[in-house]
C-alpha positions in Angstrom: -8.5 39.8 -49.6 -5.0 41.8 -49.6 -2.8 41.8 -47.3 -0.4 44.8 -46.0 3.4 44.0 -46.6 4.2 43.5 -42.5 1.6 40.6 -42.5 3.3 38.7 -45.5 6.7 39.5 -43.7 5.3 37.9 -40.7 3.6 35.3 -42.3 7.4 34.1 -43.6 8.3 33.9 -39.9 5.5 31.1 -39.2 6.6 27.8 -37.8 7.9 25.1 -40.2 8.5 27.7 -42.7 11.6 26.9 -44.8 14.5 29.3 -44.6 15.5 31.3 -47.4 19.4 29.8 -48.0 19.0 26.8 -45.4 19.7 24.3 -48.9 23.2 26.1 -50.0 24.1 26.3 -46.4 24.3 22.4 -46.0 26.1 22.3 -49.5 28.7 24.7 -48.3 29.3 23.2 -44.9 29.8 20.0 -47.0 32.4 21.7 -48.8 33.9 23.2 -46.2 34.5 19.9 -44.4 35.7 18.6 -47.5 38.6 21.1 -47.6 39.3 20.6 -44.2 39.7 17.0 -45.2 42.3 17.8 -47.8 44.0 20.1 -45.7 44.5 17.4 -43.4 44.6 14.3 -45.6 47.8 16.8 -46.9 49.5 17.1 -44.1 49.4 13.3 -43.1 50.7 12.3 -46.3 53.7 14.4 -46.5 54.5 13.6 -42.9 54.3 10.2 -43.8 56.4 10.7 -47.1 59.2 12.6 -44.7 62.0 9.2 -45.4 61.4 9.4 -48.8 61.6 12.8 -49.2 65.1 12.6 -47.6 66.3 10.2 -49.5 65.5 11.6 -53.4 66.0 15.4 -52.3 69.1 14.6 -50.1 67.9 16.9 -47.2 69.8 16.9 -44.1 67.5 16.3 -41.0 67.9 20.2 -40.1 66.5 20.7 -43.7 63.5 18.4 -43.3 62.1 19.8 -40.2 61.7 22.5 -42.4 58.9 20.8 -44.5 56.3 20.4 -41.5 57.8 23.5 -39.7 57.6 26.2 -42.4 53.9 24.7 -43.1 53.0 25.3 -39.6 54.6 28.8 -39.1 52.9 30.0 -42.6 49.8 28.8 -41.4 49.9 30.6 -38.3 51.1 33.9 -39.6 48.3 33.9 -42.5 45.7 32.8 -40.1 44.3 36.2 -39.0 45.2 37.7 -42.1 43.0 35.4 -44.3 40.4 35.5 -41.4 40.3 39.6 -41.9 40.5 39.5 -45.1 37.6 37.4 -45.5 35.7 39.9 -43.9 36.8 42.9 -46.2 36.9 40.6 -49.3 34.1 38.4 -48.8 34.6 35.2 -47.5 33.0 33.1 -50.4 35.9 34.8 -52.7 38.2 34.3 -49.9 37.4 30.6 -49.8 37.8 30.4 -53.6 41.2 32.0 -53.3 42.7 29.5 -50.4 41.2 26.5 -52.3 43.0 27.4 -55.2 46.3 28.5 -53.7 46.5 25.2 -51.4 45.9 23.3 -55.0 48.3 25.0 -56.8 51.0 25.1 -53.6 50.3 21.1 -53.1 51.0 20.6 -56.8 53.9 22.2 -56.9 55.0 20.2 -54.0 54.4 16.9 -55.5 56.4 17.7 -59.0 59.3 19.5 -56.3 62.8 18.4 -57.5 64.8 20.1 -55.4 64.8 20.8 -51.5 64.2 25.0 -52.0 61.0 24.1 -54.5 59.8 21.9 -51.8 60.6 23.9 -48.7 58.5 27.1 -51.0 55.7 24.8 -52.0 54.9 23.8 -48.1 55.1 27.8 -47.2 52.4 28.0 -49.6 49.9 25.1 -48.6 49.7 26.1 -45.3 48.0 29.1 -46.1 45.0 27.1 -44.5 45.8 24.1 -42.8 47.3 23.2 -39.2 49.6 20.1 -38.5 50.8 18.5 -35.5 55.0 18.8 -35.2 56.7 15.3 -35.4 59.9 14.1 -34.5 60.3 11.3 -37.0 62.8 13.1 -38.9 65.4 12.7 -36.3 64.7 9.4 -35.9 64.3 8.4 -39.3 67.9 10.2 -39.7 69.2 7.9 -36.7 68.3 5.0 -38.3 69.6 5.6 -41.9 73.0 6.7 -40.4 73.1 3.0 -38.2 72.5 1.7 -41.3 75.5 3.4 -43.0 77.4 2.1 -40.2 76.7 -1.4 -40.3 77.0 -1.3 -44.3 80.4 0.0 -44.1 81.6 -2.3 -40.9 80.4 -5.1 -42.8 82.2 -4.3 -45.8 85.4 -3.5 -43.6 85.1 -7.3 -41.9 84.1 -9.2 -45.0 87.6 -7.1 -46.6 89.6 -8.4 -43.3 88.2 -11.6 -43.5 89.4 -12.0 -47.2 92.5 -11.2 -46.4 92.6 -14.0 -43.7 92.0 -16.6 -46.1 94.3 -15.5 -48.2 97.1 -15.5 -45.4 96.3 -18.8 -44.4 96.2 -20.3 -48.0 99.4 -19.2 -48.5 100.6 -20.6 -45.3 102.0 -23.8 -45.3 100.5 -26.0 -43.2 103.4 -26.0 -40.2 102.9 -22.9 -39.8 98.9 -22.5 -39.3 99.6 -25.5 -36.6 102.3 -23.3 -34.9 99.5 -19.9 -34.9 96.6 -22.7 -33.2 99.4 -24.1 -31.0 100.2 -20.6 -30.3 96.6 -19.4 -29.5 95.9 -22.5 -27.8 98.5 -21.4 -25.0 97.1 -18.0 -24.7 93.6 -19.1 -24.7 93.8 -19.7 -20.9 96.0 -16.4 -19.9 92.8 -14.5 -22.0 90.0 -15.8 -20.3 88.9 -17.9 -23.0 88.6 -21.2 -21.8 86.7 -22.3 -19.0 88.1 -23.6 -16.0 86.8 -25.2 -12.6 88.6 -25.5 -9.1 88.0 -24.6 -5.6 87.1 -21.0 -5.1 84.7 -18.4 -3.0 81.7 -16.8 -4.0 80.7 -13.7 -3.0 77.5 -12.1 -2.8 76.1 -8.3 -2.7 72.5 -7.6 -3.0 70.5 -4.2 -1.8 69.2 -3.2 1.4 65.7 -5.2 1.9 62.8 -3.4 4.5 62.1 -5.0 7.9 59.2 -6.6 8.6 56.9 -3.7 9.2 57.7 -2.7 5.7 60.7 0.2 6.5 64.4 1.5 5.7 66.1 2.9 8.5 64.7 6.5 9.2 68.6 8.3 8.3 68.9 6.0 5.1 69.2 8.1 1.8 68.7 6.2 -1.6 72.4 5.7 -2.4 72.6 3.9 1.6 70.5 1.3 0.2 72.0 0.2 -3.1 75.3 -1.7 -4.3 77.0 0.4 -6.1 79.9 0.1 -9.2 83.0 1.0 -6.5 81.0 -1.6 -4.0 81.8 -4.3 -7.0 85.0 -2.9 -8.0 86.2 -3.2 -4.5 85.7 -7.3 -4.4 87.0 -7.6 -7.8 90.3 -5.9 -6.9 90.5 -7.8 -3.9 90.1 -11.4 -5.6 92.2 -10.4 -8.5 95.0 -9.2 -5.8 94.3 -12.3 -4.0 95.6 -14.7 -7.0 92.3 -15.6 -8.3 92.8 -17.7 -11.4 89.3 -16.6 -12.8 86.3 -14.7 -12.0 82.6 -14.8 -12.9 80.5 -12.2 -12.4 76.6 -13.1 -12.7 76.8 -15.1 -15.8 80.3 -13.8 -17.3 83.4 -14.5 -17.4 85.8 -11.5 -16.4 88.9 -10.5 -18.3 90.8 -8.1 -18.2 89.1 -5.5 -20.9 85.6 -6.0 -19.2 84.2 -3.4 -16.8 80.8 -3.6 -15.0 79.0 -0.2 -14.9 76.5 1.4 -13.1 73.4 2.1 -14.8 70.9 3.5 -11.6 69.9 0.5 -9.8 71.1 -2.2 -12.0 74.6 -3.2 -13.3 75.6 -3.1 -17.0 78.5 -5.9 -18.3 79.1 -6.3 -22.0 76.0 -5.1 -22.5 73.8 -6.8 -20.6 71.6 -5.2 -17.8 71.9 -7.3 -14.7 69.2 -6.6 -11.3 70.7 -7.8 -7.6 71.6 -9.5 -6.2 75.1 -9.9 -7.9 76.9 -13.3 -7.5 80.9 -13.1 -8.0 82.8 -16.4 -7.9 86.5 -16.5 -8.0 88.6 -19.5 -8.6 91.7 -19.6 -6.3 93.1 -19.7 -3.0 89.6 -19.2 -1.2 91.5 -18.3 2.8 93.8 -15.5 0.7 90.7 -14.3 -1.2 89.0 -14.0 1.9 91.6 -12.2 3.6 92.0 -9.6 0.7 88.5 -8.6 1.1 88.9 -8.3 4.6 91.8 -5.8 4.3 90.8 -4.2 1.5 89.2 -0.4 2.6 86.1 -0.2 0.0 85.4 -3.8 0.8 85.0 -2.4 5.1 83.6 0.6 4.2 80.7 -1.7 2.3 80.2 -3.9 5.4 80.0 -1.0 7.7 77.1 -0.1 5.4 76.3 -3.5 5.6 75.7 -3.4 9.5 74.1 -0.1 9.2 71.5 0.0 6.6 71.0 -3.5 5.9 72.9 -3.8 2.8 73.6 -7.6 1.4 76.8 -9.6 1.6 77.7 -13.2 1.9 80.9 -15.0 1.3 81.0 -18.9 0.7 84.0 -21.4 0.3 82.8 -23.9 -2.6 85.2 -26.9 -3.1 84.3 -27.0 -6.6 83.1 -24.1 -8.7 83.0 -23.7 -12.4 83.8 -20.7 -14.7 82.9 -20.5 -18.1 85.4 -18.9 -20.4 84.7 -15.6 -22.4 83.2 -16.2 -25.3 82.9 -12.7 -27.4 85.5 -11.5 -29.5 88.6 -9.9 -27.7 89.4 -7.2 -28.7 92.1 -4.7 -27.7 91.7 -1.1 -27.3 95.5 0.2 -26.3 97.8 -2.9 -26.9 99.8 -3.1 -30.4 101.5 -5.8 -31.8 105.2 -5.7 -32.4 105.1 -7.1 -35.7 104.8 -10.0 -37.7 105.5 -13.4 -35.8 107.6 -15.7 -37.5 106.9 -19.4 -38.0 
């Protein structure tokens, strides 16, 4: 029996009928993940390749931000083009088209000899891709320079160390026992060797809450903290005192070392110290004490002290010890007059 036309067009509608197409759809969302694959796999590796790149292209970090950037910004301004396109052109030729161009573009990339040829081949990949910005350049950049540095410092102190030796071999031996007699004497004046005596230690240390857990309602955040003048105050006073040497936490104190504030905590040679701080000072502990009782920041500290709870504690030790300094001094505005004479 025939059938009319709309019944074999509705028969092709039945359930479980396979649709016409539904095989090369699967294939070409296969393929289209694949190329979104590449387009990432891409990016990742030339982000990853940034250092090198640097180094056998010689680009200045400026310059290699331009790598990830100009494949972004291309990407972005071709987006709706291509998507438009696709729908004048066709997208299956459009497809073909970015495929080939991101091929061709990556290619060029990988055989790139020079920053421009690089810089134009990344323009040209990211006709379909999208990458996420990084700021490894800058740090990669960083890094090399530091290591510039330290290559050319240690060349500088292995070139001043050479010429050492070669001072002292050609010294007799009088006179390398006259430059350790010499340094021997100044060791002391510099800090350098530790010493022990009667002294007076000082403590400071940050407002603490009272027992129900509070600061004092008028308190602001700098009311409740020891800060740098708070420490440069006692140290003035000790040093104007007579002390003979001063510690500060763990440190020796000379002459060239400054404690800084760094928020909350204290910075000295480097180190980060928390509160409370612990100064001890060798020397005349009653005219110690009376220096930081006259001495204007040290009142204006205790006043704080009284008020917002602030820490401070003095104690007269008949014995304290105080290691010397043991890093390399150095000077920063002092010159010698010449050559010594031995």
């Amino acid at each position: 029996m025939s059938s009319s036309p709309a019944a074999q067009r509705g028969a092709s509608r039945l359930p479980g009928a396979p649709r016409r197409g539904s095989g090369h759809r699967g294939l070409a969302l296969v393929i289209l993940l694949c190329a979104q694959l590449m387009v990432i796999l891409d990016a990742t590796v030339v982000n990853i390749a940034l250092p090198q790149i640097q180094h056998g292209l010689h680009f200045s970090a400026t310059s290699l931000s331009w790598v990830m950037n100009g494949y972004t910004l291309t990407f972005g301004g071709l987006l709706l083009l291509g998507g438009r396109a696709g729908d004048i052109l066709g997208r299956r030729r459009m497809f073909m088209i970015g495929v080939a161009l991101f091929t061709l573009a990556s290619l060029a990339g990988g055989l790139a000899n020079s920053a421009g040829l690089l810089l134009a081949a990344t323009h040209g990949v990211s006709g379909g891709a999208e990458i996420r910005r990084s700021d490894a350049p800058r740090l990669v950049d960083l890094v090399r320079e530091e290591q510039q540095n330290v290559t050319r410092l240690s060349a500088r102190r292995d070139e001043l160390a050479a010429k050492i030796d070669a001072a002292h071999s050609r010294s007799s031996d009088a006179a390398l026992a006259a430059m350790l007699k010499r340094s021997a004497e100044l060791a002391a004046e510099a800090g350098i060797s530790p010493v022990h005596g009667p002294g007076l230690v000082v403590t400071l240390d940050d407002a603490q809450r009272d027992a129900n857990g509070r600061f004092p309602r008028d308190a602001s955040p700098d009311d409740l903290v020891v800060h740098q003048q708070d420490i440069q105050a006692v140290l003035n006073a000790l040093w104007s005192a007579g002390a003979e040497a001063v510690q500060m936490q763990d440190q020796r104190i000379i002459g060239t070392l400054v404690p800084r504030c760094v928020g909350n905590t204290l910075l000295l040679n480097g180190r980060t110290y928390s509160p409370p701080y612990t100064i001890t000072a060798i020397g005349n502990a009653p005219a110690m004490q009376a220096a930081l009782a006259a001495a204007p920041l040290v009142v204006l500290y205790k006043q704080y002290v009284v008020r917002f709870g602030l820490g401070y504690r003095e104690e007269v030790k008949p014995d304290v010890r105080v290691p010397g300094y043991s890093e390399p001094v150095r000077t920063h505005v002092a010159q010698p007059l010449g050559p010594l004479g031995y």
